[in-house]
C-alpha positions as CSV (number, residue, x, y, z in Angstrom):
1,X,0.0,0.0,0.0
2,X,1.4,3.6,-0.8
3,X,1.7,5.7,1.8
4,X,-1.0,8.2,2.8
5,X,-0.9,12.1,2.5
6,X,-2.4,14.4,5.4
7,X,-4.5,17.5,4.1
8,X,-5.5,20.1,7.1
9,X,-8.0,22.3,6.8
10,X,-9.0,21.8,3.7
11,X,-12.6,23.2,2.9
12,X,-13.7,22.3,-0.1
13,X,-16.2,25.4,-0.5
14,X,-13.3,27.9,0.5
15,X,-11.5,29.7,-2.4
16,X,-9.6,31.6,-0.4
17,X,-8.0,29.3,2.1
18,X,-5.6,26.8,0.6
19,X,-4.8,23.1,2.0
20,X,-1.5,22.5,3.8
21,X,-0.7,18.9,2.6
22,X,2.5,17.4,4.3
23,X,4.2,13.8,2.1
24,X,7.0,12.2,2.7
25,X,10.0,11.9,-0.2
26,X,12.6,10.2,-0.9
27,X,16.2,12.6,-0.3
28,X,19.4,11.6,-1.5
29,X,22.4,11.5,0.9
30,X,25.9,12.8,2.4
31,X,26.9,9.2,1.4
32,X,25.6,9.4,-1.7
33,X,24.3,5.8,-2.2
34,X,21.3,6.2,0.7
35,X,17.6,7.0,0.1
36,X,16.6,9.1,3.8
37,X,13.1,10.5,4.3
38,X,12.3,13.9,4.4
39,X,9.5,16.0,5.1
40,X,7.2,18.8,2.4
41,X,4.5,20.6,3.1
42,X,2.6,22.3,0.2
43,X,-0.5,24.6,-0.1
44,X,-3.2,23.5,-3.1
45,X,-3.5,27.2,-4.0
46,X,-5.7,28.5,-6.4
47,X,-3.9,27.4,-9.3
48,X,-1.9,24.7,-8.7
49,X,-3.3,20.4,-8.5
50,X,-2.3,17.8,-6.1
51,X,-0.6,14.9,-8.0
52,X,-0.4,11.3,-7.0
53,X,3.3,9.9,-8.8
54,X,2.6,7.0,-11.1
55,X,6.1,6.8,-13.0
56,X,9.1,9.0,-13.5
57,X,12.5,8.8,-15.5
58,X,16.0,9.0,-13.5
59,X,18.5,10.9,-14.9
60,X,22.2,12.5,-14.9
61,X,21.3,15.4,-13.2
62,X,19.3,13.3,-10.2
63,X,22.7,11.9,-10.0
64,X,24.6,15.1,-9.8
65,X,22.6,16.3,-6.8
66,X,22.3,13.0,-4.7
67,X,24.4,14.8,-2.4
68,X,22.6,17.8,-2.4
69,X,20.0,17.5,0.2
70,X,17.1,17.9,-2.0
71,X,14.2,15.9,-3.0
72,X,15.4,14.7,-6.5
73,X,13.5,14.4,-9.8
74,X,12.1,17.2,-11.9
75,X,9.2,15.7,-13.7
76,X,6.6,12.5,-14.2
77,X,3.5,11.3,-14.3
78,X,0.5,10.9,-12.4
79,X,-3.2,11.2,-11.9
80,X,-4.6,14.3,-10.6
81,X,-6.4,14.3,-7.1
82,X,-7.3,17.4,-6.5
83,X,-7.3,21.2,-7.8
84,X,-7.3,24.7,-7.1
85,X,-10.5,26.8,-7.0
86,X,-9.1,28.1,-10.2
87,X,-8.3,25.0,-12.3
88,X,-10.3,22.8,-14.3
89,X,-10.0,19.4,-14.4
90,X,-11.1,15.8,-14.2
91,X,-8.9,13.2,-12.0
92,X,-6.8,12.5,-15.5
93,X,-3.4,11.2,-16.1
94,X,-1.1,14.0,-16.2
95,X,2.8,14.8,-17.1
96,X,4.3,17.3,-14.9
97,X,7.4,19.3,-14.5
98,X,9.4,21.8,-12.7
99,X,9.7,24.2,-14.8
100,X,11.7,26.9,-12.4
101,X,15.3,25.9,-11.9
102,X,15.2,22.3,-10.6
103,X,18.4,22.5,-7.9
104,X,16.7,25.8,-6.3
105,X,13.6,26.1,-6.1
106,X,11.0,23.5,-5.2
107,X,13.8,21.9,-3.4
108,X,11.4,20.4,-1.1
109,X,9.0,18.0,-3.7
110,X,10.2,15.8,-6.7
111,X,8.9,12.8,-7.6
112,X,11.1,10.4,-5.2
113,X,7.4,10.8,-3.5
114,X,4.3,9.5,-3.6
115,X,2.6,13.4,-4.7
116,X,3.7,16.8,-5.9
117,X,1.7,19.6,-5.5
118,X,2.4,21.4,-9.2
119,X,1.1,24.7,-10.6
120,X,-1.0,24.0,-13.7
121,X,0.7,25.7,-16.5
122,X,3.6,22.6,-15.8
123,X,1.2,19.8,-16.3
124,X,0.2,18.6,-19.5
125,X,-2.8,15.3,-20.4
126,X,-1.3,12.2,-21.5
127,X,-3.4,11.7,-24.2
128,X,-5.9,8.2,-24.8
129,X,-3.8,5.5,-25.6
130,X,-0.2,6.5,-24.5
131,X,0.4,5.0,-20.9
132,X,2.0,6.8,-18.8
133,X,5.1,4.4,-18.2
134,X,5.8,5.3,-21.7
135,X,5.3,9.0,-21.5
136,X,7.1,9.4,-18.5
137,X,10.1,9.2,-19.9
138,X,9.5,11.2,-23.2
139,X,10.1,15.1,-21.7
140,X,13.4,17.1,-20.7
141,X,16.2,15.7,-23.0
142,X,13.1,14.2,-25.7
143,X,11.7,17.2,-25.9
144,X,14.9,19.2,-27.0
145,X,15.1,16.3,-29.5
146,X,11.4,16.8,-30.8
147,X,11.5,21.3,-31.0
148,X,14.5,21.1,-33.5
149,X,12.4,19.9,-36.0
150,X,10.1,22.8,-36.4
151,X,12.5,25.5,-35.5
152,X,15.0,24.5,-38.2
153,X,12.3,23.3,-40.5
154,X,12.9,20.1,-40.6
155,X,10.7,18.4,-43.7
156,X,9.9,15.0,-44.7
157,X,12.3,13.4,-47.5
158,X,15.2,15.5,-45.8
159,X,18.4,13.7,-45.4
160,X,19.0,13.8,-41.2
161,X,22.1,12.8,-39.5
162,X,22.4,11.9,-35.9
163,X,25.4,11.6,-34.4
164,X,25.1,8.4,-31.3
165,X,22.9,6.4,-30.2
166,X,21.5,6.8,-26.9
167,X,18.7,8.4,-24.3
168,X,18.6,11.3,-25.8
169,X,18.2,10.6,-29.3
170,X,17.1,7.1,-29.8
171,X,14.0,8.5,-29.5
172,X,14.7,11.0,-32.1
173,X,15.7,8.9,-35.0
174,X,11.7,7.1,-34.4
175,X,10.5,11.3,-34.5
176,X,12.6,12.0,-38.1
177,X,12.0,8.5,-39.4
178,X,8.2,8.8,-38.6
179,X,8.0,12.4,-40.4
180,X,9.3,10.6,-43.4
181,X,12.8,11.3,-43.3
182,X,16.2,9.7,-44.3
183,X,17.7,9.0,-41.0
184,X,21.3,8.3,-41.2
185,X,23.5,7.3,-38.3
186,X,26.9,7.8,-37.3
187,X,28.4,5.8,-34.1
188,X,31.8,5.5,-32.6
189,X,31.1,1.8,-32.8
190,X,29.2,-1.2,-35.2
191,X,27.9,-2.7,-32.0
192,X,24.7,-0.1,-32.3
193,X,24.1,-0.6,-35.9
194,X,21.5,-3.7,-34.9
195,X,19.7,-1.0,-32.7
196,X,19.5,2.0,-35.0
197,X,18.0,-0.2,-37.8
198,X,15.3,-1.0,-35.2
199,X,15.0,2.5,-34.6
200,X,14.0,3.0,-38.6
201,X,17.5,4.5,-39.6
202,X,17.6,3.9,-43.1
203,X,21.8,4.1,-43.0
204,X,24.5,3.4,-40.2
205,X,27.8,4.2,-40.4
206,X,31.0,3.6,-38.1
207,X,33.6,6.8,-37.6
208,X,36.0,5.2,-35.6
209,X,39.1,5.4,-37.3
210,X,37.6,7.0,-40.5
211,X,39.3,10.1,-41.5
212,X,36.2,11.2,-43.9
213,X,32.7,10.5,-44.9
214,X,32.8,10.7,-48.9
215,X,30.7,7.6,-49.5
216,X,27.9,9.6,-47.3
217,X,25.2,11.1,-49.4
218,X,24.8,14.8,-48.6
219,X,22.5,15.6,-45.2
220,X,20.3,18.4,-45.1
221,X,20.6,18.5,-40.9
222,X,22.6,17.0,-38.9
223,X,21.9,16.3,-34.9
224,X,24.6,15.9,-32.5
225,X,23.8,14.0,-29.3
226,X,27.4,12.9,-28.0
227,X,28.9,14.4,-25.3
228,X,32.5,14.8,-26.6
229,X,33.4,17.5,-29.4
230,X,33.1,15.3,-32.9
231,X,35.3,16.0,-35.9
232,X,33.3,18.5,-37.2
233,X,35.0,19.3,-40.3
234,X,34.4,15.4,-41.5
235,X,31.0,16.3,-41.4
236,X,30.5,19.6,-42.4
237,X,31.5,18.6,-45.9
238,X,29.0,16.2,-45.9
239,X,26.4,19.2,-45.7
240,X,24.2,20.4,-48.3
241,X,23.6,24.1,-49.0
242,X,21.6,25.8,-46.5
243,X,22.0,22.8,-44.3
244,X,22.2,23.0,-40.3
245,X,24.1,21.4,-37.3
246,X,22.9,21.4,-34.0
247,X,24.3,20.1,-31.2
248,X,21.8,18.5,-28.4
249,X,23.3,17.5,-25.2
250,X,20.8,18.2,-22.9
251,X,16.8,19.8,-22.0
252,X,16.2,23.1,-23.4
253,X,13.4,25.5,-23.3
254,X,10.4,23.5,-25.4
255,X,7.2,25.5,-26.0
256,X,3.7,24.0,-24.7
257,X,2.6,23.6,-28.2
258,X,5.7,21.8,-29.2
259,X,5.1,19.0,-26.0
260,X,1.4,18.7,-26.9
261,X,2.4,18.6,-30.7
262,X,4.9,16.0,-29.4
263,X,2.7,13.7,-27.5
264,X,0.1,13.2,-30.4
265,X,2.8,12.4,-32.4
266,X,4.3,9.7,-30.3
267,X,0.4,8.7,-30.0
268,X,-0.2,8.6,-33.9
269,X,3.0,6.9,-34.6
270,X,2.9,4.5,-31.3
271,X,6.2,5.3,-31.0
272,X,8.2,4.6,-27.9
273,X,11.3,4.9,-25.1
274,X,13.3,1.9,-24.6
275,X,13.3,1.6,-21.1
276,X,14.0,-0.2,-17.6
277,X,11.5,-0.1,-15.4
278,X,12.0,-0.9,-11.4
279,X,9.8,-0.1,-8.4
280,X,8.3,2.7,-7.2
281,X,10.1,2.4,-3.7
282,X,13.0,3.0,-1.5
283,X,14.7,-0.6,-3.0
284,X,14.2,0.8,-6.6
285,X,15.0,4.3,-6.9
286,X,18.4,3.1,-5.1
287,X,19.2,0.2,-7.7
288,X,18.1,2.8,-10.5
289,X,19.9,5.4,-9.4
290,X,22.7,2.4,-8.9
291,X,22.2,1.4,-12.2
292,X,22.3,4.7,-14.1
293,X,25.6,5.4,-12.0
294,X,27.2,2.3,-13.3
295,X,26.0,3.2,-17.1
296,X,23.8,0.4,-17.5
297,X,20.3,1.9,-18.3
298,X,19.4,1.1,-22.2
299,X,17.9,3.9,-22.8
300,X,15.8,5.4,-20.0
301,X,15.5,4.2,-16.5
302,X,11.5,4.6,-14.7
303,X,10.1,3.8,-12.1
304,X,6.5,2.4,-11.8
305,X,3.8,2.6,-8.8
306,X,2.7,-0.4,-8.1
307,X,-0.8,-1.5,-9.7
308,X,-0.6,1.9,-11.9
309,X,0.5,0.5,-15.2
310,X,-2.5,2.1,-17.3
311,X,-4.3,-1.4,-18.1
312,X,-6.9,0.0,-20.4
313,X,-4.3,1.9,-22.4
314,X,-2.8,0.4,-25.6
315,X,0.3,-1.6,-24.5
């Protein structure tokens, strides 16, 4: 059984007076490698919608402030319990983030819980047949990949690049291949090649070693997604006029239209993350976070709520 929330005061007639609801999360440690209890308290306000957490993704930056004293996780997904006097809404399945700056404010609620209480303007409806194990995993770094494709204009039959294969952009060759592009890959390594076919690539091609890429047709974008510096001149000659390079190495600023636009997308095309999925507890957010540590996690590590795996959505 999950644990219980305690709401005081709460009148539901009242517009004026907010609950205080006090939940126990899940804190990283001094140590680092311990999961400790702490304490939030959080006021439904007039705009804002108590949460209970279904699933969220772990990432590199969860890992980066394990030491930090703060309740760790910047978005998920969940069904909504209650609202503010101000909001609309049915008891839905909802994505959620933090969108003010996730190490300093809000320091006090993540979902290493059970519930967030989350201003509306950071949730977003997981539309009919997406389950939420699925669309947990599909915002910060996902979205980034999913906005370059209308700011730079990217159009079906275009010839796209995409430099590694991994969490973020896995995800993003399924986006361009689905819009009808070319999707051409470039890995350190022939070990992926298996894996970027499944991902619809229509090429794959290994740079270790390779000192240029003439037998590559020209690209009218190309996407980078490692974390080193690649040999950019190899590639830029592989360009074709008026084509564009963008690197992606982690979230960026995505629009609300863009994440809805992204979500019936991933919907239409049933496209979706390759993931681990562990838990909803103490035991699992420690092996995840273990496990992500150790660079293991092919391609996105969740964690599930027991009994909350969206049974009537499409699998």
């Amino acid at each position: 059984m999950r644990p219980s929330i305690t709401i005081d005061n709460y009148e539901e007639s009242n517009t004026t007076k907010a609950p205080a609801i006090t939940f126990d999360p899940y804190k990283g440690s001094n140590d680092g490698y311990n999961m400790v209890k702490g304490q939030s308290s959080q006021k439904t306000d007039l705009t804002a919608a108590l949460i209970e957490v279904t699933h969220f993704g772990v990432y590199g930056i969860d890992e980066d402030y394990l030491r930090a004293n703060i309740v760790l996780s910047h978005d998920g997904a969940g069904i909504v319990k209650k609202v503010g006097s101000c909001v609309r809404a049915a008891k839905v399945r909802m994505y959620y983030e933090n969108h003010t700056e996730y190490e300093f404010n809000d320091t006090d609620q993540g979902s290493f819980d059970t519930y967030v209480v989350w201003d509306a303007e950071a949730r977003f409806i997981i539309p009919e047949g997406h389950r939420s194990v699925h669309a947990a995993p599909l915002f910060c770094g996902r979205a980034s990949i999913w906005s370059p494709q209308a700011i730079y204009g990217v159009k079906a039959n275009n010839r796209v690049g995409i430099v590694g294969v991994g969490g973020l952009d896995h995800l993003g060759v399924q986006f361009a291949a689905k819009m009808g592009c070319q999707v051409v890959m470039f890995s350190g390594t022939e070990s992926r090649r298996e894996e970027a076919m499944a991902f619809w690539a229509r090429e794959f091609h290994v740079t270790k070693g390779v000192s240029d890429l003439k037998h590559v047709k020209k690209l009218n974008h190309l996407r980078i997604t490692i974390s080193q510096q690649p040999e950019y001149s190899m590639y830029i000659l592989r360009m074709a006029a008026e084509g564009s390079i963008y690197p992606i190495t982690g979230s960026v600023d995505v629009s609300r239209n863009q994440i809805r636009k992204m979500l019936h997308f991933v919907v239409k095309h049933d496209i979706k993350p390759t993931m681990m999925t562990l838990p909803l507890k103490k035991e699992g957010i420690k092996e995840a976070m273990k496990t992500l540590r150790e660079g293991r996690i092919r391609y996105r590590g969740v964690l599930e709520a027991a009994g909350q795996d969206d049974p009537n959505a499409k699998a």
